[in-house]
DRENMIBA-772962 format. One record per residue: residue number from 1; residue in one letter; x, y, z of N, C-alpha, C in turn. Coordinates in pm, whole numbers, plus 50000, padded with zeros to 5 digits. Last residue first. Example, Ala and Ser with C-alpha at 12.3 -4.5 7.8 and 13.67 -1.06 7.14 Angstrom:
2
+-----+---+-------+-------+-------+-------+-------+-------+-------+-------+-------+
|   k | r |   nc1 |   nc2 |   nc3 |  cac1 |  cac2 |  cac3 |   cc1 |   cc2 |   cc3 |
+-----+---+-------+-------+-------+-------+-------+-------+-------+-------+-------+
|   2 | S | 51285 | 49775 | 50708 | 51367 | 49894 | 50714 | 51290 | 50003 | 50787 |
|   1 | A | 51319 | 49431 | 50780 | 51230 | 49550 | 50780 | 51320 | 49670 | 50780 |
+-----+---+-------+-------+-------+-------+-------+-------+-------+-------+-------+
//
This chain:
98
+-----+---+-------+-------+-------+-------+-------+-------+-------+-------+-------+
|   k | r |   nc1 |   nc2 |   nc3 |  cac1 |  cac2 |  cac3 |   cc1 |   cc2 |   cc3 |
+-----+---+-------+-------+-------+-------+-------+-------+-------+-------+-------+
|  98 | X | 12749 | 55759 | 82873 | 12595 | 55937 | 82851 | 12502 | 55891 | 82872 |
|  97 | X | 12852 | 55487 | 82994 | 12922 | 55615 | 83010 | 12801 | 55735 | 83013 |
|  96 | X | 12714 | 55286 | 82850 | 12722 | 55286 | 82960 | 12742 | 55464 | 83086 |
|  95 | X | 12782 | 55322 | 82612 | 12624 | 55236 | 82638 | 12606 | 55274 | 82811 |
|  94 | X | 13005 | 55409 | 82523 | 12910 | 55460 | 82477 | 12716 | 55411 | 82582 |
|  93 | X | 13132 | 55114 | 82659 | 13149 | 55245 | 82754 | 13036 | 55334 | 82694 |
|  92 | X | 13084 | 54953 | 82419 | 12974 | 54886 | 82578 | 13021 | 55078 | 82641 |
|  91 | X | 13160 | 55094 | 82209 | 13024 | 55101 | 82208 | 12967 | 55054 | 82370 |
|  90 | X | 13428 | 55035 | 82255 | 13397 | 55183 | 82280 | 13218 | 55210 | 82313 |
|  89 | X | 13488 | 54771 | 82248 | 13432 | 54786 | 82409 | 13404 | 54988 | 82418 |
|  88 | X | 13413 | 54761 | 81947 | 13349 | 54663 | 82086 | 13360 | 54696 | 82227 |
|  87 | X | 13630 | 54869 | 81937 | 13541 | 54912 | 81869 | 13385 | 54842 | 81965 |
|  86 | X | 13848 | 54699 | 81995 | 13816 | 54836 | 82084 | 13703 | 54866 | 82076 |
|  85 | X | 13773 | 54459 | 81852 | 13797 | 54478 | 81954 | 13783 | 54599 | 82071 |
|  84 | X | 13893 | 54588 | 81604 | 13705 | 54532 | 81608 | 13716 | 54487 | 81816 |
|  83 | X | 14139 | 54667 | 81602 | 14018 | 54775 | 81636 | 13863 | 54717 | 81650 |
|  82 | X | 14260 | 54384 | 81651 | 14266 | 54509 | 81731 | 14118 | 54616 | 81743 |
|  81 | X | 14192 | 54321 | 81390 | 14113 | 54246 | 81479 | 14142 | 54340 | 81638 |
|  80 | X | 14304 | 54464 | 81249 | 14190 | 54464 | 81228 | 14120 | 54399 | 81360 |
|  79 | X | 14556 | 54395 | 81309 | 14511 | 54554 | 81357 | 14353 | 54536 | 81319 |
|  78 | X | 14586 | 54186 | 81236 | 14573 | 54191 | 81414 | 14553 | 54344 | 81391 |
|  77 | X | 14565 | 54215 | 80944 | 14500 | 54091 | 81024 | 14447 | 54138 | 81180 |
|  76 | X | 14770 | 54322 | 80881 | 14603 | 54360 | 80824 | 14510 | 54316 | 80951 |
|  75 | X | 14969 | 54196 | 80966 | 14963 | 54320 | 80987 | 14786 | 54375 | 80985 |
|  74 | X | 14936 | 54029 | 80867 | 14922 | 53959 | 80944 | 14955 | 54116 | 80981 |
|  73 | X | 15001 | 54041 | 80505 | 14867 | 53976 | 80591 | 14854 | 53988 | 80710 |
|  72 | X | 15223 | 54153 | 80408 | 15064 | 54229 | 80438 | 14972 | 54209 | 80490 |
|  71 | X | 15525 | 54120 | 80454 | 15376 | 54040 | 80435 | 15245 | 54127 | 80486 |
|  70 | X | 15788 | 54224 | 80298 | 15706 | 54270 | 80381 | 15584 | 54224 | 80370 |
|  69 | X | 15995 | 54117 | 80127 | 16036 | 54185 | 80298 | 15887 | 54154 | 80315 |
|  68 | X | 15921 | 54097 | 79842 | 15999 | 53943 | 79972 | 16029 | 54020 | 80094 |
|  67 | X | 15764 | 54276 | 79774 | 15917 | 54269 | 79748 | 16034 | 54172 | 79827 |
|  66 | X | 15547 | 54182 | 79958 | 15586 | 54306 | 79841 | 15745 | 54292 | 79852 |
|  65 | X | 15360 | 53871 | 79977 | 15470 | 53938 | 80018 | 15503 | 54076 | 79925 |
|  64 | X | 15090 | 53610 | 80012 | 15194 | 53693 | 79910 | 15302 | 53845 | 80037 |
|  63 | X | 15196 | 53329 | 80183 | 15105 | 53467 | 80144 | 15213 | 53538 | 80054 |
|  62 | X | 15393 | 53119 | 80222 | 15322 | 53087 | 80136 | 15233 | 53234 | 80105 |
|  61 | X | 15471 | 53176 | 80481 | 15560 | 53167 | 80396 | 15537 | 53237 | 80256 |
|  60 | X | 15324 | 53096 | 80727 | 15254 | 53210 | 80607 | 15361 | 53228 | 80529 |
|  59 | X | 15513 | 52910 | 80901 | 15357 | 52917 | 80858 | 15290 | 52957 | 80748 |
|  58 | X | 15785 | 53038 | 80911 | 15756 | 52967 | 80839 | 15592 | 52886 | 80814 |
|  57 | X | 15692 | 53280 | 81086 | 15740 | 53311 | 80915 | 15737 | 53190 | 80836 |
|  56 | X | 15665 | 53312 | 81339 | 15584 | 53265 | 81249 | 15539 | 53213 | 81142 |
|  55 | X | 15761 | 53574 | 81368 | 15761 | 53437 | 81459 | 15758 | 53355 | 81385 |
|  54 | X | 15682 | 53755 | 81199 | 15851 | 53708 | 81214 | 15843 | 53593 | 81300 |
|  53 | X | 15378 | 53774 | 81235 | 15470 | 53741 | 81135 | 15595 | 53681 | 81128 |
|  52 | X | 15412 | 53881 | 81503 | 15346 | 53762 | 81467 | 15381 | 53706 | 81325 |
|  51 | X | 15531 | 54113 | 81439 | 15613 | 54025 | 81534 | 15523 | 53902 | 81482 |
|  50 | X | 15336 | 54215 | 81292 | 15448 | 54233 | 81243 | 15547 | 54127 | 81282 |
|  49 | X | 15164 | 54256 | 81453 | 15097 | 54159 | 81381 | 15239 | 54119 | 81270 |
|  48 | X | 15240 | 54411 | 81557 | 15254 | 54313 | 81676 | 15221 | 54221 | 81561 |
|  47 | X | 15234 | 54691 | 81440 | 15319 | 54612 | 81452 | 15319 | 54449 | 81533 |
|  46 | X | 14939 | 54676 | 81406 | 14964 | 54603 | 81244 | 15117 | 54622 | 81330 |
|  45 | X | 14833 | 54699 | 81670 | 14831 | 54591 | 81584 | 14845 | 54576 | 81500 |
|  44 | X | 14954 | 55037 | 81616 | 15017 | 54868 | 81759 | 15012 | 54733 | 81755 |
|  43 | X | 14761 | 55128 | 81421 | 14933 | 55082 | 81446 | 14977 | 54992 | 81478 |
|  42 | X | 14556 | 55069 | 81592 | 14556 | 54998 | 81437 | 14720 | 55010 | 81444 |
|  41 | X | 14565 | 55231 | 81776 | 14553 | 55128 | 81819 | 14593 | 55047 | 81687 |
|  40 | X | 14606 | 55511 | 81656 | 14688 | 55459 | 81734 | 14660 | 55278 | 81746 |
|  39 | X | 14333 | 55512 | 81538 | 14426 | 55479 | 81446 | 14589 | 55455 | 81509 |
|  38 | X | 14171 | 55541 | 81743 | 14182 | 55380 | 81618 | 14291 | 55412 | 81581 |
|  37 | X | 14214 | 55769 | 81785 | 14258 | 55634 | 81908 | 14222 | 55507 | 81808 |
|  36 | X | 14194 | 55916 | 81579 | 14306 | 55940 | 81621 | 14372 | 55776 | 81749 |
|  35 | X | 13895 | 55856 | 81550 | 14038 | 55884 | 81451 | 14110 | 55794 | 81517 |
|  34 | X | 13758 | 55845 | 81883 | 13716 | 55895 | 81722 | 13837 | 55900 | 81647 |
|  33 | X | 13836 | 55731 | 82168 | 13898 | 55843 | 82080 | 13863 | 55909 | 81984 |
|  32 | X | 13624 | 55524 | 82111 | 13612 | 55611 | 82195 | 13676 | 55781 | 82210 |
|  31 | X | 13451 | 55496 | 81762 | 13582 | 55444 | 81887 | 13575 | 55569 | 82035 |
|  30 | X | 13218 | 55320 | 81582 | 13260 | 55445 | 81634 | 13306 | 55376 | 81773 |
|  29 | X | 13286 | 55250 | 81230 | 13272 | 55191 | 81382 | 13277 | 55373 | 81414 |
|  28 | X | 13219 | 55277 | 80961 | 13155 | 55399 | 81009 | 13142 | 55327 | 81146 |
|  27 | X | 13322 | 55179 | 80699 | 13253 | 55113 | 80794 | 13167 | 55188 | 80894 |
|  26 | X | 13454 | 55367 | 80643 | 13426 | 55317 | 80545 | 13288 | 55224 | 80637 |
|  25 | X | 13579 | 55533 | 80840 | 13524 | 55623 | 80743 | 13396 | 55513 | 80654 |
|  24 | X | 13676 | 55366 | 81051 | 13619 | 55478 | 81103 | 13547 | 55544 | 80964 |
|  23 | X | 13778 | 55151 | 80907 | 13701 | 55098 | 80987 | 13622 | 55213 | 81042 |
|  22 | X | 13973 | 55255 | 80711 | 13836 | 55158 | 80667 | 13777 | 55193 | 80785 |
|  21 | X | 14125 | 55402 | 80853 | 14030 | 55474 | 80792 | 13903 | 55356 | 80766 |
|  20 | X | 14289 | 55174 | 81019 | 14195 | 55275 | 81099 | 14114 | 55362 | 80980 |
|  19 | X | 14412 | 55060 | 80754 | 14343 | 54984 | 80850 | 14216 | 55083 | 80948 |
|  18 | X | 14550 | 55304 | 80700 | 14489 | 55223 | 80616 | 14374 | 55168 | 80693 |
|  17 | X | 14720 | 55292 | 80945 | 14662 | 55414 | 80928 | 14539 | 55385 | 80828 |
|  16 | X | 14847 | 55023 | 80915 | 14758 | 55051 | 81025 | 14632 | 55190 | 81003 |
|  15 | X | 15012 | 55066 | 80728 | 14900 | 54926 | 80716 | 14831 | 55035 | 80856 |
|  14 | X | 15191 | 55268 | 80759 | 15072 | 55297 | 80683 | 14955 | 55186 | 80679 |
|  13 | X | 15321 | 55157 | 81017 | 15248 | 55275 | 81051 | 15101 | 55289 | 80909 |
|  12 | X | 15437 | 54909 | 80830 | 15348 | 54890 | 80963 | 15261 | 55026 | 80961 |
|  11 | X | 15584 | 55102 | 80662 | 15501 | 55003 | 80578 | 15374 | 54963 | 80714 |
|  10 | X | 15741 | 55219 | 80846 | 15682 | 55283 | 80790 | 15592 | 55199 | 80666 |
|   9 | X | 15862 | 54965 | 80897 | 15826 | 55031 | 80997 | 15744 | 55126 | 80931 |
|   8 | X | 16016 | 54889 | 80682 | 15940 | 54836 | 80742 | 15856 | 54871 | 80842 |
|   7 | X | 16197 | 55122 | 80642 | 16036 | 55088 | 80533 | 15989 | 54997 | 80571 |
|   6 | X | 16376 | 55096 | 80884 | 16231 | 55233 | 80863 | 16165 | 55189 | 80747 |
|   5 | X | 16482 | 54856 | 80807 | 16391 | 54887 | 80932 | 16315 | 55009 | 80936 |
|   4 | X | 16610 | 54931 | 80589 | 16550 | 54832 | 80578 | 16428 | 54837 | 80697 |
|   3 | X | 16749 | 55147 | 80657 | 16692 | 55193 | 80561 | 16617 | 55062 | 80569 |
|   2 | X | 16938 | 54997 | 80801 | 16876 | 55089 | 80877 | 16776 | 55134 | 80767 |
|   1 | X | 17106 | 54854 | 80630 | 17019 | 54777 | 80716 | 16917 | 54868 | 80785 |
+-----+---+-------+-------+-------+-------+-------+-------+-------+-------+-------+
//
């Protein structure tokens, strides 16, 4: 069971890490941290997006899944929407802050 909760957990950390390159390399947001604070934040929301999932479960049933544990969507989802969020208030402090 314990081997079940670290590849889930370590499936969260890489959705997120994933999640924070698009948005800092591919997209080219700029965060207040640079990296390292997206990519904390992208974590936090691919786990919460994790909990939103397990809540939830019978809603998105229907998304695809890797190996019936682990839904990709809703992880993707709130970390994305996490960092478009920060990303949004790094630029008002950028605007404000130099």
């Amino acid at each position: 069971m314990r081997t079940l909760y670290l590849a889930v957990s370590l499936s969260y950390i890489v959705t997120g890490f994933v999640v924070a390159v698009f948005f800092v390399f591919v997209f080219r947001r700029r965060f207040t941290g640079h990296f390292w604070s997206a990519a904390l934040v992208a974590v936090i929301g691919a786990f919460l997006g994790g909990v939103v999932e397990y809540l939830l479960a019978d809603v998105i049933t229907k998304l695809a899944s890797i190996n019936g544990v682990f839904n990709v969507f809703p992880p993707i989802i709130v970390a994305s929407i996490f960092l478009t969020i920060f990303a949004n208030l790094s630029e008002q402090k950028d605007d404000y802050g130099d």
